[in-house]
C-alpha positions, -999 to 999 in steps of 0.1 A, spaced: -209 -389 181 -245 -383 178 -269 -391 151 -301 -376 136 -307 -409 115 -299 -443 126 -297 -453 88 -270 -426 89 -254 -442 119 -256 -477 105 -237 -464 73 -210 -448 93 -204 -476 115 -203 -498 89 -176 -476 67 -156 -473 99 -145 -508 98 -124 -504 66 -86 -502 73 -72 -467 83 -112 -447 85 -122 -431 118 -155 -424 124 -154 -388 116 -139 -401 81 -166 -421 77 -191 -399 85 -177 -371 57 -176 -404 32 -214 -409 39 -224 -380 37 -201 -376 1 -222 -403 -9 -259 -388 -1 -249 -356 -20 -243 -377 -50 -269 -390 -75 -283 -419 -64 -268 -439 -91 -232 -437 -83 -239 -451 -51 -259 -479 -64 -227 -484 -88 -204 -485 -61 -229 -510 -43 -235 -535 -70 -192 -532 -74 -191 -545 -36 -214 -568 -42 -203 -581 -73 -168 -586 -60 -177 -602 -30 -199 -628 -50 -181 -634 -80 -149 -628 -72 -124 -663 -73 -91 -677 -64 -70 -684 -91 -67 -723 -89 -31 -720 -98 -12 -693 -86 -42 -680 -59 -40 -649 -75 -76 -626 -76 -92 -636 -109 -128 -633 -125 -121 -667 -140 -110 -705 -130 -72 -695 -135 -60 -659 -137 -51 -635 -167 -10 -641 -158 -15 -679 -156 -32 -678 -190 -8 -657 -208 13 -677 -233 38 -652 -230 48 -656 -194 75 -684 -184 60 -710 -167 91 -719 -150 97 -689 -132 76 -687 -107 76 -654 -80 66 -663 -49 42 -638 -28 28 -632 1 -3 -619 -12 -22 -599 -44 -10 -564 -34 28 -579 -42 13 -589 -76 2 -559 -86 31 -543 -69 56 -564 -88 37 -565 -123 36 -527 -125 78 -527 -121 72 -551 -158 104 -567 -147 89 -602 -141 79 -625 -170 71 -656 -154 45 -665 -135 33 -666 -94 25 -682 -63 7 -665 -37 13 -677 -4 -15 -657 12 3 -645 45 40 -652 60 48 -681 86 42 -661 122 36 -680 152 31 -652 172 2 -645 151 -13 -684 151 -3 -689 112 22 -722 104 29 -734 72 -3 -752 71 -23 -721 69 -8 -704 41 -3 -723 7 30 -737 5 20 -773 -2 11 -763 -41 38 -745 -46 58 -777 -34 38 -802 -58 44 -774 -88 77 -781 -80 83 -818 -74 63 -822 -111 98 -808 -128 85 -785 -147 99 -753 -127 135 -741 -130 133 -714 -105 118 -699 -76 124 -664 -70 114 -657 -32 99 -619 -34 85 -623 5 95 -588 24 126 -589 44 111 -595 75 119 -616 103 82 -634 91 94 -636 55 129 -651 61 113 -676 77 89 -686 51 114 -678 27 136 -706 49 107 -728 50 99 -732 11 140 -739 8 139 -768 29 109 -781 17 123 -783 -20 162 -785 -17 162 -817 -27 147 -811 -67 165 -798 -88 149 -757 -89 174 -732 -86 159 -707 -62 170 -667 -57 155 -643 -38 152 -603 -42 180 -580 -40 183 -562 -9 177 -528 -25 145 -535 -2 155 -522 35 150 -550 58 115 -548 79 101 -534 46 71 -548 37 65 -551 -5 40 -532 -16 53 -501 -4 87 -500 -24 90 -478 -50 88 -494 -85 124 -486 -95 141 -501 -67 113 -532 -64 122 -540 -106 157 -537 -94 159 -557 -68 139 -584 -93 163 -582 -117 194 -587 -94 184 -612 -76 209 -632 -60 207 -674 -54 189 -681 -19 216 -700 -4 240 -667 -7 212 -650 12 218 -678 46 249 -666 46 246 -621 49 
């Protein structure tokens, strides 16, 4: 692909890194943005920018937040003994906008997958095991996708807290195994959160 600008080129090359954009997608986004007035495109800068700065961890759940600990952590209506666990923000939002769960999170931040280099030392499964061993939580509902990596995890976690006394369930299977999350309908995701069956049934399908 050739270029009249290497400003242009830079753009495009740059935009062409994002998930699922081509270079000729990239090249129809830039030059979207050039027909605009300049200020969206500063907008949509300072956005970036802004996210990538300020943007945190919650220091609870590891949920995206603007603050110290997140919107859902902070909410006096949730149940803070019920805790979903994720593998990352997209099965937040995923599961919040089913409004079937009204407890709170832990996001893992990926699945167990040594094929991929990632043990459970990677991913954050030791917090979720000290929220548990304080005795405050009274169930864990495993919400990983049915994977091969997510059974695993999902496995994992079990072992790690057997022994306290959490009772832990995991989501229906109204999820088709190899699914990931974030791509189930909400009907059939609420669904499967609201029928959720105890995790040690699950060992044994």
């Amino acid at each position: 692909m050739e270029f009249s600008s290497k400003l242009l080129e830079n753009a495009v090359n740059e935009i062409s890194q994002l998930p699922g954009i081509g270079k000729r997608t990239a090249l129809r986004l830039a030059l979207h943005l050039l027909r605009q007035p300049k200020e969206h495109t500063h907008n949509l800068s300072h956005a970036l920018l802004n996210m990538v700065n300020d943007l945190k961890f919650c220091t609870s759940c590891h949920n995206i937040s603007d603050n110290d600990l997140c919107d859902i952590c902070t909410n006096p209506l949730r149940k803070d003994d019920v805790i979903c666990v994720v593998e990352d923000v997209r099965d937040v939002m995923a599961i919040e906008n089913t409004a079937s769960h009204k407890g709170l999170y832990h996001v893992l931040g990926g699945k167990i997958s040594p094929m991929d280099g990632i043990g459970p030392h990677d991913l954050n499964i030791t917090s979720l095991v000290q929220k548990v061993q304080t005795g405050q939580v009274k169930e864990l509902i495993f919400a990983l996708s049915p994977t091969m990596e997510g059974d695993t995890t999902n496995f994992y976690i079990y072992k790690q807290i057997k022994d306290f006394e959490v009772q832990t369930s995991t989501i229906a299977k109204g999820i088709s195994v190899g699914d990931e999350l974030e791509y189930a309908d909400e009907i059939t995701l609420g669904r499967s959160i609201l029928n959720r069956i105890p995790f040690e049934s699950s060992l044994k399908l």
